[in-house]
C-alpha positions as CSV (number, residue, x, y, z in Angstrom):
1,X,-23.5,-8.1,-6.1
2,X,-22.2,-9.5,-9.3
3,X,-20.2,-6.2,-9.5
4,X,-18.8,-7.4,-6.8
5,X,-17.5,-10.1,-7.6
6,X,-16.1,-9.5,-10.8
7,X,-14.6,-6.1,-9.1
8,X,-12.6,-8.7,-7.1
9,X,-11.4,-11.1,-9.6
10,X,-10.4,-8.3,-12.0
11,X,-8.5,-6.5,-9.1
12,X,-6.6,-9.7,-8.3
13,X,-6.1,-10.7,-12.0
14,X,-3.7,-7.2,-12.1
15,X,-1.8,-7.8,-8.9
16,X,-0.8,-11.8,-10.2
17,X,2.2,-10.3,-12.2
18,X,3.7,-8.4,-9.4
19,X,3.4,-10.9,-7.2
20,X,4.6,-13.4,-9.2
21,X,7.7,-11.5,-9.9
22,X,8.2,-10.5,-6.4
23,X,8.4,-14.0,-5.2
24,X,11.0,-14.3,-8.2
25,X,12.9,-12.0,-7.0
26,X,13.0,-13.4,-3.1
27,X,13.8,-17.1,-4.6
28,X,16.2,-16.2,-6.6
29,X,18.0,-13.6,-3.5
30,X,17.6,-16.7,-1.1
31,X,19.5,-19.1,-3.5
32,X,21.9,-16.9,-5.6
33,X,22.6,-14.2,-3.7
34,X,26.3,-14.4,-1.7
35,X,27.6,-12.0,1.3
36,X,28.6,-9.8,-0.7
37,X,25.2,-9.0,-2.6
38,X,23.4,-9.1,0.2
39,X,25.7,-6.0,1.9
40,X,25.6,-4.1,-1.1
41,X,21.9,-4.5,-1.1
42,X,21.8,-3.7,3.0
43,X,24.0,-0.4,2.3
44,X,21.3,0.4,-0.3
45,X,18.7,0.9,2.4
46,X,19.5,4.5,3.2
47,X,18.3,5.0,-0.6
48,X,15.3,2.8,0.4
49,X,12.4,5.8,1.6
50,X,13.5,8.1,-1.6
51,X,13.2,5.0,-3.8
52,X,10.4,3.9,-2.1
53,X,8.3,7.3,-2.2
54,X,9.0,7.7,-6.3
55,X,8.2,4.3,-7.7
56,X,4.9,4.2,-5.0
57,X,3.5,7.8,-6.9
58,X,3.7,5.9,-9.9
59,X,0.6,5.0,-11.8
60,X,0.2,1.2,-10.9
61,X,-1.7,-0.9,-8.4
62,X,0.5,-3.4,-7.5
63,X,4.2,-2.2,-6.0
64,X,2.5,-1.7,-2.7
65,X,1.7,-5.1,-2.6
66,X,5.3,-6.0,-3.4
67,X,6.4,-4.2,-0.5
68,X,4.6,-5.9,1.4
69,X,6.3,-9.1,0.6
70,X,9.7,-7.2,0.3
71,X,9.5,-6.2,3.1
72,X,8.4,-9.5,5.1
73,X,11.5,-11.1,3.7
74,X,13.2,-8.2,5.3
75,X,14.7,-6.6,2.2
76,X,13.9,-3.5,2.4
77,X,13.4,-1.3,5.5
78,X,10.2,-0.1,7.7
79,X,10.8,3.4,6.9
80,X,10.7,2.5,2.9
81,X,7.4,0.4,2.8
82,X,6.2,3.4,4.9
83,X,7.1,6.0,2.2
84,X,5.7,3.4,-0.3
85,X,2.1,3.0,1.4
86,X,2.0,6.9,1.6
87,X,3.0,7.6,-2.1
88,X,0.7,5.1,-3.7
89,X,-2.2,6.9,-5.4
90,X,-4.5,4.2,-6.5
91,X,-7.4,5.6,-9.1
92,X,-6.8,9.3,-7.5
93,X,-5.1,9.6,-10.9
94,X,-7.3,8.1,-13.5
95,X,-10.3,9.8,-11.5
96,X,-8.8,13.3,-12.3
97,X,-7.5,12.8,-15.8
98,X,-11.0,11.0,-16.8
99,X,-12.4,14.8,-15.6
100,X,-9.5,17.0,-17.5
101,X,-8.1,18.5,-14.1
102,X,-5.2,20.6,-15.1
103,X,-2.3,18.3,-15.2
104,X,-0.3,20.4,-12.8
105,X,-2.8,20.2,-10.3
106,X,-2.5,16.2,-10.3
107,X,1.0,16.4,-10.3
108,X,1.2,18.8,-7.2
109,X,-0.7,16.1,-5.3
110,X,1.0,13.2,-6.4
111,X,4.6,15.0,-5.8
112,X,2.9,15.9,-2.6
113,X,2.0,12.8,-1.2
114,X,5.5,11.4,-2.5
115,X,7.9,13.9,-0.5
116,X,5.7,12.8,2.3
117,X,6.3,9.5,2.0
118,X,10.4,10.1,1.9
119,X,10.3,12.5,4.6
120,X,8.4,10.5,6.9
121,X,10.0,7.3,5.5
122,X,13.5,8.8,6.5
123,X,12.2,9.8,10.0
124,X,11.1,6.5,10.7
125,X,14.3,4.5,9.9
126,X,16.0,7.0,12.4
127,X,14.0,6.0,14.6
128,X,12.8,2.9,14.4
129,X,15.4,0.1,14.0
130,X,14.1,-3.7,13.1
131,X,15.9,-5.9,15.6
132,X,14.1,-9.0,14.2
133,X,17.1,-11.2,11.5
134,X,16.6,-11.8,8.0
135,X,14.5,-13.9,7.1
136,X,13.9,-14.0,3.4
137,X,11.4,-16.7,1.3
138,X,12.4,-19.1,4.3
139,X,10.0,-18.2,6.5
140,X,7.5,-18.0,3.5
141,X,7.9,-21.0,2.5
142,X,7.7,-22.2,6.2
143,X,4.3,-20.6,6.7
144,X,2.8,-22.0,3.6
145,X,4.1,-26.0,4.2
146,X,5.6,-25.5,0.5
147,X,8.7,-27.2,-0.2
148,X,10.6,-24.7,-2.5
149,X,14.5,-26.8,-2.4
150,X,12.4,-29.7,-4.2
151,X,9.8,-27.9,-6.6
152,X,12.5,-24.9,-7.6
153,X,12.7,-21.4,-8.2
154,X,9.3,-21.0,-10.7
155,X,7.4,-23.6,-9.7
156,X,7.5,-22.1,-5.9
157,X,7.2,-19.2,-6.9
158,X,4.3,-19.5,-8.8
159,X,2.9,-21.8,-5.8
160,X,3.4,-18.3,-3.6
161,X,2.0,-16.5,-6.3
162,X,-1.2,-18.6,-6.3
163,X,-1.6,-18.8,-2.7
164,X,-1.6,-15.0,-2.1
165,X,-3.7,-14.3,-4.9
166,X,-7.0,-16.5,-3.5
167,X,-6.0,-14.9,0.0
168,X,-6.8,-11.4,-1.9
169,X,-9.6,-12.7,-3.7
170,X,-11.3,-13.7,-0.8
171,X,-10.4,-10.6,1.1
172,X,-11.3,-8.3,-2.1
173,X,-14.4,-10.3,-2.0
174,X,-15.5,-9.6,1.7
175,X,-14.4,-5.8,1.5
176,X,-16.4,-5.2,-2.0
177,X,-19.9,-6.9,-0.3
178,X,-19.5,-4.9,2.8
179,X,-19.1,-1.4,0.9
180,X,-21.8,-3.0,-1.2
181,X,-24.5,-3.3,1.4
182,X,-23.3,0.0,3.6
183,X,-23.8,2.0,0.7
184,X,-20.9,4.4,-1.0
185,X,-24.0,7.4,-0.5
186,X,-23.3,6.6,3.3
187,X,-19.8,6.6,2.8
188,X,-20.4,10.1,1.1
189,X,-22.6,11.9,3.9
190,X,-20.0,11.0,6.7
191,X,-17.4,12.8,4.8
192,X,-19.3,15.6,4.2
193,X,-19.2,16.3,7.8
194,X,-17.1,19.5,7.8
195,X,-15.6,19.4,11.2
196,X,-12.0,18.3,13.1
197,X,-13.5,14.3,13.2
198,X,-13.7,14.3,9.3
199,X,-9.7,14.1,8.6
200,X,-9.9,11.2,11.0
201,X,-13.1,9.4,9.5
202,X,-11.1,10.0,6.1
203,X,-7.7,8.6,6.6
204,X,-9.7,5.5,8.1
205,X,-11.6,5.0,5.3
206,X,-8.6,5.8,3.0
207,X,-6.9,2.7,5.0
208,X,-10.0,0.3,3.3
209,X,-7.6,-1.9,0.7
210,X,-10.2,-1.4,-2.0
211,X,-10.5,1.4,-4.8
212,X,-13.9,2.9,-3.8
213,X,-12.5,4.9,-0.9
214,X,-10.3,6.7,-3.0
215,X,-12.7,6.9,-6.0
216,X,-15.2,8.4,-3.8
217,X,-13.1,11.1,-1.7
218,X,-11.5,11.8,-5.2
219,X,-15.2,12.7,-6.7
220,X,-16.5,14.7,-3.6
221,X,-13.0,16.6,-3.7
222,X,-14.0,17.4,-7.7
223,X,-17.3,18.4,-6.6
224,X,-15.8,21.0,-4.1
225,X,-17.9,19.1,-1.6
226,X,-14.5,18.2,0.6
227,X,-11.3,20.0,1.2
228,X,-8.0,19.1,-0.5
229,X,-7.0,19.0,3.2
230,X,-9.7,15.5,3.9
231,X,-8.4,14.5,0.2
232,X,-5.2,13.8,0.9
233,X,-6.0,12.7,5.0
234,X,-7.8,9.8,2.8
235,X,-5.3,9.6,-0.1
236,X,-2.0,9.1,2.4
237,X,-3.5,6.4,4.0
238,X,-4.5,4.9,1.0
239,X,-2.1,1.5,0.5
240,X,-4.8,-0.4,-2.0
241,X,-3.5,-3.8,-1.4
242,X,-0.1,-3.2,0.6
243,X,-1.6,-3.0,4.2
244,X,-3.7,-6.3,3.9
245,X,-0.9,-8.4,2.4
246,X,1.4,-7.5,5.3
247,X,-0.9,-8.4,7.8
248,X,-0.8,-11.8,5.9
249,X,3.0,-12.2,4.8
250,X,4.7,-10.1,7.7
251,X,4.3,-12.6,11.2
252,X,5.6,-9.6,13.5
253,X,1.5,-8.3,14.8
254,X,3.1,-5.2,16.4
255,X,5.6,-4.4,13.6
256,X,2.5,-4.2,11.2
257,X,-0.2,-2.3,13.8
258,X,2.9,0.2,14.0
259,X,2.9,0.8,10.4
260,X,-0.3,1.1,10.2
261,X,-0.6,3.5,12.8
262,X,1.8,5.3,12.0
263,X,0.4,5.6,8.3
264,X,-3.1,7.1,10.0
265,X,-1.6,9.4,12.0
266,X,0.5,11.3,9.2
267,X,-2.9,11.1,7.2
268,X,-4.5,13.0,9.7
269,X,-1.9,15.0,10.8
270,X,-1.5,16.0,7.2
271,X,-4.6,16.6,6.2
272,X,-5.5,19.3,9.4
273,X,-2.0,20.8,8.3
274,X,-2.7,21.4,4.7
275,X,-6.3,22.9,5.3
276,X,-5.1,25.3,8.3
277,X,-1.5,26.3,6.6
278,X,-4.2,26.9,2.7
């Protein structure tokens, strides 16, 4: 259980600096930014899903939690946070390069899981337009009683920063007991089930903001025990942090169960594709 807990504080500890600078980033657009940056920025968007998909295959932890706050502030676009959450590997990649997989094997499933992410990204801003205005770190600010005019641009930010960082604490916290006491063995023998309900099991258990999921589906998929097919159904939906901080920063419910189910049904779709087409 002390594993646990530590787990959680180290896991926060890493995300502190991407936070910190995305609320930087959101202060600093609210009070510097004119009309014209902000339509240079807004033409950008159509870049958004192919930016989006590359920097989320990148080996770190925390830009998915950025978007998440990016994209509450309404800076970048649903179809980009989507391509984001889809690319992001989490320890898929230290997993494999601990056990010497042949690099080009690792970079298949990374570049994968990144044209994913921009395709799908892409299709979704065709399709889905956000009717909802701008908000920015106003309705931030708003939500956590903060008073950003008076302390300025670090000092709220680092007040954000904070706040967000004991929410995911206590979240990482709650998530590392309960795969604690149901066991990762469990977690094991479900996916081992070899039928159509796996790909489904294992982009729901990809969607647990923790590192285990992926750890474990990773190691079966080493073993030979699961297909590359339930891999990546787990490893698409896998957003580490992302999902759970936009349930907390982003106050539209639907806009955020929509993402989220849209994220689970590429996963699975994905997954039953890859294994039929291989």
């Amino acid at each position: 259980m002390l594993d646990c807990l530590l787990d959680a504080l180290l896991d926060t500890l890493k995300l502190l600096p991407y936070l910190l600078i995305t609320f930087l980033l959101l202060e600093l657009m609210e009070h510097k930014l004119n009309k014209k940056s902000e339509k240079i920025l807004s033409k950008n968007n159509k870049f958004g899903p192919v930016v989006g998909g590359i920097l989320g295959g990148l080996p770190q932890c925390g830009f998915s939690a950025m978007a998440a706050n990016l994209f509450s502030s309404r800076v970048i676009t649903t179809g980009t946070i989507i391509a984001i959450f889809l690319s992001t590997s989490d320890e898929m990649l230290p997993i494999m390069l601990s056990e010497q997989v042949n690099i080009w094997i690792i970079l298949k499933i990374i570049a994968f899981k990144v044209l994913v992410g921009i395709i799908i990204g892409y299709i979704v801003d065709i399709i889905y337009k956000r009717k909802d205005k701008k908000n920015a770190i106003s309705d931030i600010c708003e939500h956590d009683h903060c008073h950003c005019d008076k302390d300025g641009i670090i000092v709220s930010s680092i007040k954000h920063t904070l706040k967000t960082g004991l929410f995911i604490l206590i979240a990482n916290i709650l998530i590392g007991l309960i795969i604690f006491y149901v066991g990762e063995d469990n977690i094991k023998d479900i996916l081992l089930n070899k039928n159509i309900l796996t790909y489904f099991i294992a982009s729901i258990i990809g969607i647990i903001p923790n590192c285990a999921p992926s750890v474990i589906m990773t190691e079966l998929y080493l073993a030979n025990m699961i297909t590359i097919g339930t891999l990546l159904a787990g490893l698409l939906t896998g957003s580490g942090l992302g999902i759970l901080l936009l349930f907390k920063s982003n106050k539209n419910l639907k806009e955020n169960i929509t993402i989220l189910s849209i994220i689970y049904i590429v996963g699975v779709i994905i997954g039953m594709l890859v294994d039929f087409i291989s």
